[in-house]
C-alpha positions as CSV (number, residue, x, y, z in Angstrom):
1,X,84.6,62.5,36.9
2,X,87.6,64.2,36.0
3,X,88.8,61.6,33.0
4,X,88.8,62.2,29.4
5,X,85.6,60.8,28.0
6,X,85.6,60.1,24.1
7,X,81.9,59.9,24.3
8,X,81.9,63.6,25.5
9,X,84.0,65.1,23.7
10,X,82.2,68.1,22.5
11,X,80.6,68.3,25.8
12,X,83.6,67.9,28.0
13,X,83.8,70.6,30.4
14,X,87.4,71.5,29.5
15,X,89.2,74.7,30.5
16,X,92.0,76.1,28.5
17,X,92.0,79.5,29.7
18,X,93.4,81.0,32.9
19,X,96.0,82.8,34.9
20,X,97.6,82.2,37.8
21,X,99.9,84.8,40.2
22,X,103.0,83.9,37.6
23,X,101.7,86.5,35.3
24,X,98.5,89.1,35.9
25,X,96.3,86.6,38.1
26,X,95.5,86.4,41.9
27,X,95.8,82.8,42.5
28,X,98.6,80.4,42.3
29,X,98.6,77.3,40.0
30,X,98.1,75.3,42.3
31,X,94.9,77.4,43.8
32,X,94.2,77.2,40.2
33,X,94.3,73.3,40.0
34,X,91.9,72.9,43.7
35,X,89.4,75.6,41.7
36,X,89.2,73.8,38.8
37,X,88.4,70.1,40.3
38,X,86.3,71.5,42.7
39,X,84.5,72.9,39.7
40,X,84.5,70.0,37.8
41,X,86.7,70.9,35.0
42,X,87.2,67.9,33.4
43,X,91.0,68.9,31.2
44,X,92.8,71.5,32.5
45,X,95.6,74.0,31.0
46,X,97.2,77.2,32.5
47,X,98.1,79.8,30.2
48,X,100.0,82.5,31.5
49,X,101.0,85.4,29.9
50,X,103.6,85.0,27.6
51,X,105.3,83.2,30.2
52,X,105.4,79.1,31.2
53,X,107.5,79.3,34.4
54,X,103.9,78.1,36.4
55,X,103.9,74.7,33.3
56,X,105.6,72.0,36.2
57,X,103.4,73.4,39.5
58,X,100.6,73.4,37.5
59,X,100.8,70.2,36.1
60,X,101.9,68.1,39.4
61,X,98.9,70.0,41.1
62,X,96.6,68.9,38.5
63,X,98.1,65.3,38.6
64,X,97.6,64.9,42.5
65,X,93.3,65.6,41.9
66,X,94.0,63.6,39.5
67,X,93.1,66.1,36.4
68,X,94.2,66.0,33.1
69,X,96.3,68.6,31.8
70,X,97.5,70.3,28.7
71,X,100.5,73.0,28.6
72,X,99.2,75.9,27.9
73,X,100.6,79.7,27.6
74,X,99.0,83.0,25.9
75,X,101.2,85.3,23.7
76,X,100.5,88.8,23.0
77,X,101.3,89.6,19.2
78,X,100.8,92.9,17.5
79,X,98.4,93.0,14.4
80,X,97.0,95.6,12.1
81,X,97.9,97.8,15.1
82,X,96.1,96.2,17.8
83,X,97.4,93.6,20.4
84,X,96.1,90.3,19.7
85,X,96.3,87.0,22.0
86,X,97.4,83.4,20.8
87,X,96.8,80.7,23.0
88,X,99.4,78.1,22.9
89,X,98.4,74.4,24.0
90,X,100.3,70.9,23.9
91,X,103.7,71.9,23.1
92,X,106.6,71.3,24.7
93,X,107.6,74.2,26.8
94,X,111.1,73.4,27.7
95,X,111.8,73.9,23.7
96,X,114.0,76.5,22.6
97,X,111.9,78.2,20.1
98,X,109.1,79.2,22.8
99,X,111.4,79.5,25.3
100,X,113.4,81.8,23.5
101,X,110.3,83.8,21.9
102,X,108.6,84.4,25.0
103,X,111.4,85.9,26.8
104,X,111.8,88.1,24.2
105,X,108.8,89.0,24.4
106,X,109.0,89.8,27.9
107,X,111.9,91.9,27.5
108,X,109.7,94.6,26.7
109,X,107.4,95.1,29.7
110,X,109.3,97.4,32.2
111,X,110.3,99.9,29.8
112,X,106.3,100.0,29.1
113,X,105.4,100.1,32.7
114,X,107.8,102.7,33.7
115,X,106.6,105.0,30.6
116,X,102.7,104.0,32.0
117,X,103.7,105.6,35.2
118,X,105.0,108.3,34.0
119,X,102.0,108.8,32.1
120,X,99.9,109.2,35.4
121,X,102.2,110.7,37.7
122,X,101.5,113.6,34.5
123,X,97.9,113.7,36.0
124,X,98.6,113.5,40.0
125,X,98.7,109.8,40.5
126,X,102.1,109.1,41.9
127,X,104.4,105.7,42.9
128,X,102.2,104.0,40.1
129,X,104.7,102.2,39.4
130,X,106.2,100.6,42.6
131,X,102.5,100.4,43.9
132,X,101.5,98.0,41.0
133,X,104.7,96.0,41.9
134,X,103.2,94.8,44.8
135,X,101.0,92.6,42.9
136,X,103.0,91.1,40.5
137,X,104.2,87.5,41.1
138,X,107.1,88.1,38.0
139,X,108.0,91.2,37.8
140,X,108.8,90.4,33.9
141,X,105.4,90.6,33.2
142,X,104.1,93.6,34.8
143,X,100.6,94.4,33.2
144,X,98.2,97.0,32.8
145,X,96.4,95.0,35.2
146,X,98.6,95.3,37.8
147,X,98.1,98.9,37.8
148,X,94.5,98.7,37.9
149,X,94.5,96.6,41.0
150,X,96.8,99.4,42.3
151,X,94.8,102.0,41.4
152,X,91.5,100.4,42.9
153,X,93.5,99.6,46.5
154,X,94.4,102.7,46.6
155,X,91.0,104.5,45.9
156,X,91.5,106.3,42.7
157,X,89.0,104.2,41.3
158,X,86.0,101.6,42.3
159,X,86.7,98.6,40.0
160,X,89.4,97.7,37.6
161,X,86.7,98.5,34.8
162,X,86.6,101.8,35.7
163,X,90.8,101.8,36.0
164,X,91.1,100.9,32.7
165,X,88.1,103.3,31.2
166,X,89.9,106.2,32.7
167,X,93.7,105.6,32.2
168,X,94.7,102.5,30.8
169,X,93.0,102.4,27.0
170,X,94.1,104.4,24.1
171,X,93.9,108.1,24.6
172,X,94.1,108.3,28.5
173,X,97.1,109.2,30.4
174,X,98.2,106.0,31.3
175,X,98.0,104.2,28.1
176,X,101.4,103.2,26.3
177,X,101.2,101.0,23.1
178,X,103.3,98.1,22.6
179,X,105.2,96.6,19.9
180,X,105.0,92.9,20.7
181,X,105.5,89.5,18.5
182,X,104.3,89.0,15.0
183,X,101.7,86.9,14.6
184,X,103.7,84.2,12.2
185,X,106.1,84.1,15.4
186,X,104.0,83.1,18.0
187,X,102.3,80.7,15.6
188,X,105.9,79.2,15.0
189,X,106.8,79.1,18.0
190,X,103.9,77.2,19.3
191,X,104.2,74.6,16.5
192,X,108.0,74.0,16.5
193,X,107.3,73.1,19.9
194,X,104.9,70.5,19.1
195,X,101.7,72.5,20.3
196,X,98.4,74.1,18.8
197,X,98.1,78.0,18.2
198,X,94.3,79.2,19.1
199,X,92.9,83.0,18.6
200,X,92.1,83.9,22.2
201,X,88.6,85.8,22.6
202,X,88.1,86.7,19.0
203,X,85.2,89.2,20.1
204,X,87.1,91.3,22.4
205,X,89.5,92.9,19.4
206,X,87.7,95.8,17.8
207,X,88.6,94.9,14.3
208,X,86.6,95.7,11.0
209,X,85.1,92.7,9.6
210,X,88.2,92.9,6.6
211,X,90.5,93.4,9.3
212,X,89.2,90.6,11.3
213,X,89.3,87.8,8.1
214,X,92.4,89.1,7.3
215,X,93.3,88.1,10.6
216,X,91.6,84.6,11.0
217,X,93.2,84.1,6.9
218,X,96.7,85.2,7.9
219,X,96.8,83.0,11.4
220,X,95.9,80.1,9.3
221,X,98.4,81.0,7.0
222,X,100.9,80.6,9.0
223,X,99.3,77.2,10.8
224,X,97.4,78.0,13.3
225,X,94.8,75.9,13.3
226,X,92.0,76.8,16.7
227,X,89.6,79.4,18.0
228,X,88.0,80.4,20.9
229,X,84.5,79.8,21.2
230,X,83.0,79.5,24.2
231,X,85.3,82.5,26.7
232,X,84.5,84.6,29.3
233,X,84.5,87.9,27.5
234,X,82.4,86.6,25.0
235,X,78.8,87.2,24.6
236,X,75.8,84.6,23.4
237,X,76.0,86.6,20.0
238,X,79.5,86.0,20.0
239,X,79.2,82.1,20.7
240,X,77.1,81.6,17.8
241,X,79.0,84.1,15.3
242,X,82.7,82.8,16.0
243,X,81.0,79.1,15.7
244,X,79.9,79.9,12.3
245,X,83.6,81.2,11.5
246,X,85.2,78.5,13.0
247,X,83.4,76.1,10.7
248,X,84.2,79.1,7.5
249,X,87.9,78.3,8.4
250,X,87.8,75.2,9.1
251,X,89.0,76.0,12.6
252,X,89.3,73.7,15.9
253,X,87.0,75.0,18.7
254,X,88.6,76.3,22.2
255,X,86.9,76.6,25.1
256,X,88.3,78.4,28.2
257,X,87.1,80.8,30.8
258,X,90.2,83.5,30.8
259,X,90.1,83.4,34.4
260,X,92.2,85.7,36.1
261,X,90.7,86.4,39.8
262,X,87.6,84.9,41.8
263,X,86.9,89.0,42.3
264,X,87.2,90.1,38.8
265,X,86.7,87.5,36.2
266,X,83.0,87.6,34.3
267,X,83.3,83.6,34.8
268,X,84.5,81.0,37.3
269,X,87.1,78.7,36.0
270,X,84.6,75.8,34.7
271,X,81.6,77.5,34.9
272,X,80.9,78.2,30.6
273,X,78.5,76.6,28.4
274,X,79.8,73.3,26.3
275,X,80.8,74.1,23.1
276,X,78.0,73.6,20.2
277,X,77.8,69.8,18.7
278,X,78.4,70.7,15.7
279,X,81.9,72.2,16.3
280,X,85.1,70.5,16.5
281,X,86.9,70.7,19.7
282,X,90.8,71.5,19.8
283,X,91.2,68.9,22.4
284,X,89.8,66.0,19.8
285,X,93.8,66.4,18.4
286,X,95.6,67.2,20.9
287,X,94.7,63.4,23.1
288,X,98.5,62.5,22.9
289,X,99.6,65.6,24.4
290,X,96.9,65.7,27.3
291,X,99.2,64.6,30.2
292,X,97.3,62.3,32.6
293,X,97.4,61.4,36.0
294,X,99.0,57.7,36.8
């Protein structure tokens, strides 16, 4: 089951979407790779947090269930004042210019999660900090989720919903801004390296409709050239509506779950609707980068 199927290609149950313990999920990639076959994804990519240190393990798990795979990584950028994600897939990720943007990007993340912290140890909640350490697989790319899984082990709240309602959004204590990549970097670094830039859940940014086109026209701008669709955050309003913009744009469709944790994700890895017919699916020109199982 798990080949690449010309005949299916809009219908393919493809997955380029998820997280593994390398950045803010619970499983490793290889966990990752068993959960995906067993769930009948059909292409595969991982795409950690501005990170690709889990690319080889995922890839040689995928390979031994015999699943195709695409690279894949997830870069937060700052835009109009908001943190944006751009999926990366295809691309090369032992070239410099990812290589070199992403730990850049990185570089920022302690400093952040020291100054979080601090932020609730002002409100009684101390050893935030060396509590959320204790779920981080790279402690590069501590998260505000990280500190939400804290938070709930330890009682303060019920869920990681609630965690980040309380202290971890704009305007509670534990909330500190980031300045991250531009959005023309990440796009460049993605495409010197050979790969395709994607907006990740278009629907979860809290844009103005001129904010968001400006967004869509500037990503394109600068080459991207795919959105997400079909993603766990999104809702059946939202599948139709960034459908209709992806064919406005003239955009390649994505499809992924944004699975993070078989306790906390809205959906299994696997597990979303195809994408509609009359879209055109990222994968369609991306079929000489999908590595394949020998």
């Amino acid at each position: 089951m798990n080949t690449l199927n010309p005949a299916l290609n809009a219908a393919l149950n493809a997955d380029l979407h998820c997280h593994s313990v390398v950045s803010d999920g619970t499983l490793t990639p290889e966990g990752l790779a068993a959960r995906a076959h067993a769930n009948g994804v059909q292409l595969w990519s991982l795409t950690d947090h501005d990170e690709v240190g889990g690319q080889a393990r995922a890839l040689a798990a995928a390979h031994a269930l015999g699943l195709p795979y695409l690279t894949g990584v997830e870069i937060s950028v700052t835009f109009a004042g908001a943190t944006v994600h751009i999926v990366g897939l295809g691309f090369d990720a032992s070239h410099g210019a990812i290589q070199e943007g992403l730990a850049a990007t990185r570089g920022g993340r302690e400093a952040r999660a020291r100054e979080m912290a601090a932020g609730l140890a002002a409100v009684g909640i101390e050893g935030a900090y060396e509590g959320a350490l204790r779920y981080v697989g790279n402690p590069d790319l501590i998260s505000r989720t990280h500190f939400a899984r804290h938070l709930v082990e330890t009682g303060v709240c019920s869920d990681t919903s609630e965690v980040f309602r309380r202290f971890l959004v704009e305007g509670r204590p534990g909330y500190v801004p980031h300045r991250w990549a531009s959005l023309g970097d990440a796009v460049r670094w993605i495409t010197e390296a050979g790969g395709t830039a994607v907006i990740a859940h278009p629907g979860r940014y809290k844009f103005t409709p001129n904010e968001e086109y400006a967004l869509f026209t500037e990503f394109i701008t600068h080459g991207g050239r795919g959105v997400e669709v079909i993603t766990g955050s999104h809702t059946t309003a939202d599948f139709a509506k960034y459908a209709d913009m992806a064919i406005e744009f003239d955009l390649l469709a994505s499809r992924g779950s944004d699975f993070h944790s078989p306790t906390e994700s809205h959906v299994d890895l696997g597990r979303l609707p195809p994408l509609p017919d009359r879209l055109r699916p990222v994968w369609e020109t991306l079929a000489d980068r999908v590595q394949r199982p020998t």
